[in-house]
C-alpha positions as CSV (number, residue, x, y, z in Angstrom):
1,X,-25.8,19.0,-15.1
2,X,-23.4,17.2,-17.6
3,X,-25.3,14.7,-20.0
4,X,-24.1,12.1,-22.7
5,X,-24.3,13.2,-26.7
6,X,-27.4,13.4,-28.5
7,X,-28.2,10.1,-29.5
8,X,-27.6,8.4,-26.1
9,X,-30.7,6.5,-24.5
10,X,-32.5,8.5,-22.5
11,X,-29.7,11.2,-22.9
12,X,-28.9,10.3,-19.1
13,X,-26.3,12.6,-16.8
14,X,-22.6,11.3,-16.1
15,X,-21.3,11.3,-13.3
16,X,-18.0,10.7,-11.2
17,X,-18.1,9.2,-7.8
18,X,-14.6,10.3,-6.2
19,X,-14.0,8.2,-3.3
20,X,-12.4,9.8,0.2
21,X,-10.0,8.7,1.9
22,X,-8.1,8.1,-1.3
23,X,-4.6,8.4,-1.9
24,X,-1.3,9.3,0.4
25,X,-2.0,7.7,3.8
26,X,0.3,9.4,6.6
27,X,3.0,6.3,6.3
28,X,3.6,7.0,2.6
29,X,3.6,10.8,2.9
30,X,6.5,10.4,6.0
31,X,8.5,8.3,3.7
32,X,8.5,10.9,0.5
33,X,8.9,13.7,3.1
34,X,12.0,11.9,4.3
35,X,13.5,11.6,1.0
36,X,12.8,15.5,-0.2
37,X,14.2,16.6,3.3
38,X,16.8,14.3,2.7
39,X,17.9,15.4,-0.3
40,X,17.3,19.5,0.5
41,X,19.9,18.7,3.9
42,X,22.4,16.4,2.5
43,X,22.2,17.0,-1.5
44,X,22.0,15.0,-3.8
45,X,22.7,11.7,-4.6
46,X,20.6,10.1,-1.6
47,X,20.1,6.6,-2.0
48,X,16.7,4.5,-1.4
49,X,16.5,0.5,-0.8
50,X,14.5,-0.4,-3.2
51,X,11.4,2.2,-4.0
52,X,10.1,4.6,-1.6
53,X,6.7,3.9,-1.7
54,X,5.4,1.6,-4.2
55,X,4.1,4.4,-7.3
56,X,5.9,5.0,-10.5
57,X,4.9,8.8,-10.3
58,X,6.5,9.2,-6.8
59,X,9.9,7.4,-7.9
60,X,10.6,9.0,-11.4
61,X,10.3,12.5,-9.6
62,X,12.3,11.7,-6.9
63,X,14.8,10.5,-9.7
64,X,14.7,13.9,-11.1
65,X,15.4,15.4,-7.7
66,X,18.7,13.0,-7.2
67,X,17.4,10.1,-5.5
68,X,19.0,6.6,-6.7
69,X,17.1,3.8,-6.1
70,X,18.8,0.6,-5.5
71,X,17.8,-2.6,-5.3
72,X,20.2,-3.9,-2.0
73,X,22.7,-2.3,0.0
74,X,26.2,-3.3,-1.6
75,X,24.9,-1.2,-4.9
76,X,25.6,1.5,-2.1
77,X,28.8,3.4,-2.4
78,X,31.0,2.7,1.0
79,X,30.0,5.4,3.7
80,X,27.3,7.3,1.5
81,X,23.2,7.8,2.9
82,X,20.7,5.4,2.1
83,X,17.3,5.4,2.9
84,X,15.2,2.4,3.7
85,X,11.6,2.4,2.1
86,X,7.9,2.5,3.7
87,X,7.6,-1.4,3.8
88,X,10.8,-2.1,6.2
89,X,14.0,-3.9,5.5
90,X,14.9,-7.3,8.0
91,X,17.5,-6.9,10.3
92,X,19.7,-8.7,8.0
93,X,20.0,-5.4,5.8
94,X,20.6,-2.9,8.8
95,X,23.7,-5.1,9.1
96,X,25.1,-5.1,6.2
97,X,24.5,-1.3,6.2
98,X,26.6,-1.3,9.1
99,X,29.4,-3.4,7.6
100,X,29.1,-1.0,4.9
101,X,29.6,2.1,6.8
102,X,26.7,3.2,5.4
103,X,24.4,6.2,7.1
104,X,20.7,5.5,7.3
105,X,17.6,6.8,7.4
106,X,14.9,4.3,8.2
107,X,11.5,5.1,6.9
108,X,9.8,2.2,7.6
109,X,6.0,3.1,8.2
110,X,5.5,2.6,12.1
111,X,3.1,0.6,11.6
112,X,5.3,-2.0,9.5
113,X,7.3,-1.4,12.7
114,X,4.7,-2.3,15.1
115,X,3.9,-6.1,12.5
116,X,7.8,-6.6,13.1
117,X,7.7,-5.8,16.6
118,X,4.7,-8.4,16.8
119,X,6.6,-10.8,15.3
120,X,10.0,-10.6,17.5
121,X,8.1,-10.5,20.7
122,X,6.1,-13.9,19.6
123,X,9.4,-15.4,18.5
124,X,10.8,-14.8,21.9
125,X,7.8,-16.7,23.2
126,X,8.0,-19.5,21.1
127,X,5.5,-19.4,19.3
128,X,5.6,-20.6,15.6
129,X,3.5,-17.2,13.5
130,X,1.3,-18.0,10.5
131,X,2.1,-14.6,8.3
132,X,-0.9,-14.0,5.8
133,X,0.7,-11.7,2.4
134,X,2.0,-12.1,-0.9
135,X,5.6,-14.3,-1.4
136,X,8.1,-11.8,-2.4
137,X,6.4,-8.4,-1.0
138,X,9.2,-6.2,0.5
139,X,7.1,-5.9,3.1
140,X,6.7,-9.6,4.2
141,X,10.2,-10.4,3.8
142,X,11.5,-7.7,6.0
143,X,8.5,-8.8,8.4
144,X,9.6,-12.7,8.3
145,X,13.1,-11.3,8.8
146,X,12.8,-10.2,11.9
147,X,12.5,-13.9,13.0
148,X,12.6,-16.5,9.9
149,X,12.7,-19.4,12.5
150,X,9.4,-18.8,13.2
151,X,7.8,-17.3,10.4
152,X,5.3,-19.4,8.0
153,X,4.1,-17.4,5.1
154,X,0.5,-18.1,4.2
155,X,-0.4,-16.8,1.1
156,X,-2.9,-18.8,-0.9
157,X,-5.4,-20.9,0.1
158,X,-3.2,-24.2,-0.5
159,X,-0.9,-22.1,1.5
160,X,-3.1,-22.6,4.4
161,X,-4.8,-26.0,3.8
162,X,-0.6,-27.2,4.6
163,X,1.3,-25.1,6.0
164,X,3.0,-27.2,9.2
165,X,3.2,-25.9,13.2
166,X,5.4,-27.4,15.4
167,X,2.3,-26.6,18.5
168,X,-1.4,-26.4,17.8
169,X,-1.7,-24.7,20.6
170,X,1.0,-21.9,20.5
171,X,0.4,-20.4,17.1
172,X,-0.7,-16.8,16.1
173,X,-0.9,-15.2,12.9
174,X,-0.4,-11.7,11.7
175,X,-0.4,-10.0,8.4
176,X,1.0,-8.1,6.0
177,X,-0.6,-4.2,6.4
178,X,-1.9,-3.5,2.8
179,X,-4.1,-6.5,2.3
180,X,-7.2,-6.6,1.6
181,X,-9.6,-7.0,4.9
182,X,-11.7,-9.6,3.2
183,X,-9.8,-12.0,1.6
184,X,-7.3,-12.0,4.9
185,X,-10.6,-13.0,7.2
186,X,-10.7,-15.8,4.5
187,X,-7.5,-17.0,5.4
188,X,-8.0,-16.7,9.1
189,X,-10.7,-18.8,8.7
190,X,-9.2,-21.4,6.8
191,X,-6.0,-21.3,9.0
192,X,-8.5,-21.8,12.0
193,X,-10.5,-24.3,11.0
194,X,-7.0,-26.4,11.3
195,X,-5.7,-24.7,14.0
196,X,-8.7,-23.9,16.5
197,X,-6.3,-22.4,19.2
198,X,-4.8,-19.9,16.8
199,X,-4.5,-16.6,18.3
200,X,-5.4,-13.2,16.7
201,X,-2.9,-10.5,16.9
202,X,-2.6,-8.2,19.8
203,X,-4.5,-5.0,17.4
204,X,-5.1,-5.3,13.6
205,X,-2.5,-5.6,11.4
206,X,-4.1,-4.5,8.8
207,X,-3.2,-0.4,8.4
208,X,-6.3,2.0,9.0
209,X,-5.5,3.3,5.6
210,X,-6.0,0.4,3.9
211,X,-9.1,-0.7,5.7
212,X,-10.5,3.1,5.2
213,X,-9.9,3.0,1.3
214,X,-11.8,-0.5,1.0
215,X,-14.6,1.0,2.6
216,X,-14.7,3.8,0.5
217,X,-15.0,1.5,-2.5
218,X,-17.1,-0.8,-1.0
219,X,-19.6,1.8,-0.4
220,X,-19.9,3.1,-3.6
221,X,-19.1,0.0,-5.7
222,X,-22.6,-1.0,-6.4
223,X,-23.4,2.5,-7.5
224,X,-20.8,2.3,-10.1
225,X,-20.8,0.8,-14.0
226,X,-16.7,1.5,-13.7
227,X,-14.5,1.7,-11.3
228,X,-11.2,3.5,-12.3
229,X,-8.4,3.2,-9.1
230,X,-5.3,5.1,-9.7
231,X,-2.1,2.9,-8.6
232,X,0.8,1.6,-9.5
233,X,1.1,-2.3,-10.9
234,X,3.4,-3.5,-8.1
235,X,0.8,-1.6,-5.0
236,X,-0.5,-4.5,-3.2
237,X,-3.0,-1.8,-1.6
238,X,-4.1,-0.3,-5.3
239,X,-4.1,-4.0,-6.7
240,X,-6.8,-4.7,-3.8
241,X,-9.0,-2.1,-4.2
242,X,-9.8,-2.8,-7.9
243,X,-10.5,-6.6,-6.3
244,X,-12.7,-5.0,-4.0
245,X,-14.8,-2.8,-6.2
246,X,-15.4,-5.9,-8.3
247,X,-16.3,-8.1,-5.6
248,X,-18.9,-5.4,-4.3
249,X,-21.1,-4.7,-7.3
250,X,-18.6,-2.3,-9.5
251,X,-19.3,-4.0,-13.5
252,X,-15.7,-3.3,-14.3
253,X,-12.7,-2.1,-12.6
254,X,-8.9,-0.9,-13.9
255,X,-5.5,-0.2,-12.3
256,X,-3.8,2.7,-13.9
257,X,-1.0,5.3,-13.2
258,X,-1.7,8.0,-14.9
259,X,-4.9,9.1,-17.1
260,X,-3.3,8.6,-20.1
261,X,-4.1,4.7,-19.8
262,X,-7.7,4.9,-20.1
263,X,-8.9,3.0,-22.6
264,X,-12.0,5.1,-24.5
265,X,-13.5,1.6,-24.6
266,X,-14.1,1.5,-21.3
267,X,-16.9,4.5,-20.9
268,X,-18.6,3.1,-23.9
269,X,-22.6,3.0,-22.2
270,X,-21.2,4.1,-18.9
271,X,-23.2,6.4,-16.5
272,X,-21.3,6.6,-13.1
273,X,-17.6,6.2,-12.9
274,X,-16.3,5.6,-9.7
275,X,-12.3,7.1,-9.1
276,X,-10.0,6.1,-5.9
277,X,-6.6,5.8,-5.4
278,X,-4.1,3.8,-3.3
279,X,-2.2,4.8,-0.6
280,X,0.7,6.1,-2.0
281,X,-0.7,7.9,-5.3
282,X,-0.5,12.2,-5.1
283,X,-3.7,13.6,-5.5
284,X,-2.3,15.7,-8.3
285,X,-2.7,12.2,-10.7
286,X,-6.5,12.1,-9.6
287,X,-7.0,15.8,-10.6
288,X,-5.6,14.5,-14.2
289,X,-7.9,12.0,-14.3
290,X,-10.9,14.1,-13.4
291,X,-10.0,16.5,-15.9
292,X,-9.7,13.7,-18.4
293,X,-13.2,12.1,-17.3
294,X,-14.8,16.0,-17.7
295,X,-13.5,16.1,-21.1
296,X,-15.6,13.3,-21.5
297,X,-18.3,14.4,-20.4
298,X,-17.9,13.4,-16.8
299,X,-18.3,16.5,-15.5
300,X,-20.5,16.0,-11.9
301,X,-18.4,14.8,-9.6
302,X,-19.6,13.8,-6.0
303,X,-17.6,12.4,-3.0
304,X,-18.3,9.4,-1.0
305,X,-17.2,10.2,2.2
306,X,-16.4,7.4,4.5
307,X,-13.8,8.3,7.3
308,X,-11.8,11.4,7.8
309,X,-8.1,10.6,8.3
310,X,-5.8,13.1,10.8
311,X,-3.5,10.9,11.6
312,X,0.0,11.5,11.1
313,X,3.5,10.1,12.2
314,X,6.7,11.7,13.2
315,X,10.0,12.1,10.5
316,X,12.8,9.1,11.4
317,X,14.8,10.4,14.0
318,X,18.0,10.3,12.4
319,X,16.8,12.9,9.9
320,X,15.2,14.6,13.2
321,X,17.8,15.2,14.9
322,X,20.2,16.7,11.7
323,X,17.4,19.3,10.7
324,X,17.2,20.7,14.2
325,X,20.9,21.6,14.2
């Protein structure tokens, strides 16, 4: 079994506690999937609405491949293929996709697709929708999209302490799908204690992937003097799951992309190093930064299991239908 130096107190071991689920959930993996495919079939350049799934990784080696990420639709040459990322675009975009002559291929994660379906069914009822996530997320805004008339975004607590309903009594909220479990029950509560007929959602919003990596952490938080998550600055998933080893015993927690970023500094006195990573990291960057821990002396590694994920989701159907020919 691995130990510190000589000199260490105690000379105890070190040891990693990897996290599972970690990493790719089936939403993110569909999306790069649809991109590679994309490119093998049609060649390269294929164009992607702003980035695929939220990890620098992922995007600089689909870059490599041919992929050109953009940031909106006119940057699109007339009548060439652009694909529309994991968090969803507003029906505003598909339009002016169409105007464009554009061909798509819409790999919004279906269950994005089933928040915006939420939202226009509630719309057509009337009801005014309180939707809890972070002001300028691609995801909420394609979500509030899909019916801005209705739409309130809640995102902090002063958020909810004034946001405005036209009927007490015909109000629901739903959420964006990579928040943290926690801090959105906070908000439910808050939003509730104003609005004592407000109606939950039809099935969580929140995605199982999410939820299943929290737990992970949560679990094995307390156990941990660090807690290193692998994930891009701009994740909202990755972001939350350093917030949520904190707030469940972890001493420290860091955010970084590759191993690289580790800051020696960090394992000074540490025993038990806890690694995740969010939902759309590659598991070949938490290899790296087990083999970057072992090198420094972190050498046991256990795994915390918590769930075991099988699910998966169909390729968009307009790439479907063109590899079958």
């Amino acid at each position: 079994m691995p130990r510190n130096g000589p000199g260490y107190p105690g000379d105890m071991p070190k040891r990693v506690l990897l996290a599972k689920p970690r990493g790719y959930c089936a939403g993110v993996d569909r999306a790069v999937e649809t991109v590679e495919l994309a490119l093998e079939k049609y060649g390269a350049p294929v164009y992607v609405r702003k980035e695929i799934v939220h990890n620098k990784y992922v995007v600089e080696t689909l870059s490599d491949r041919g992929a050109i990420f953009v940031n909106e639709t006119d940057e699109v040459p007339e009548g060439a293929l652009v694909v529309f990322s994991a968090h969803g675009v507003s029906p505003a975009v598909h339009e002016e996709a169409a105007q464009r002559s554009l061909r798509t291929i819409d790999a919004t994660c279906p269950l994005v697709t089933k928040v915006h379906k939420e939202a226009v069914r509630f719309a057509k009822e009337d009801y005014d929708i309180l939707l809890i996530g972070h002001e300028g997320h691609e995801e909420v805004e394609g979500t509030a999209g899909e019916a801005p008339d209705h739409v309130r975004l809640v995102d902090t607590a002063e958020d909810a302490a004034t946001v405005e309903v036209r009927d007490p009594s015909k109000v629901i909220w739903l959420s964006q799908t990579t928040l943290s479990v926690d801090e959105t029950m906070v908000r439910v509560r808050q939003l509730k204690d104003r609005f004592p007929e407000l109606q939950d959602p039809p099935s969580d919003d929140i995605c199982y992937a999410t939820s299943n990596r929290q737990t992970a952490v949560k679990t094995m938080a307390p156990s941990c003097d660090l807690v290193l998550v692998v994930g891009s600055k701009n994740s909202s998933n990755s972001v939350r799951l350093v917030e949520v080893a904190l707030q469940h015993g972890a001493k420290a927690s860091y955010l970084v992309d590759y191993a690289k970023e580790v800051d020696l500094a960090w394992l000074d006195g540490v025993e038990t190093v806890g690694v995740t990573s969010g939902a759309s990291v590659p598991d070949i960057l938490v290899m790296e930064l087990l083999k970057f821990l072992e090198s420094h002396g972190f050498g046991e590694v256990e795994e915390i299991t918590t769930a075991n994920e099988k699910i998966a989701f169909a390729l968009p159907r307009e790439l479907r239908k063109d590899l079958v020919r």
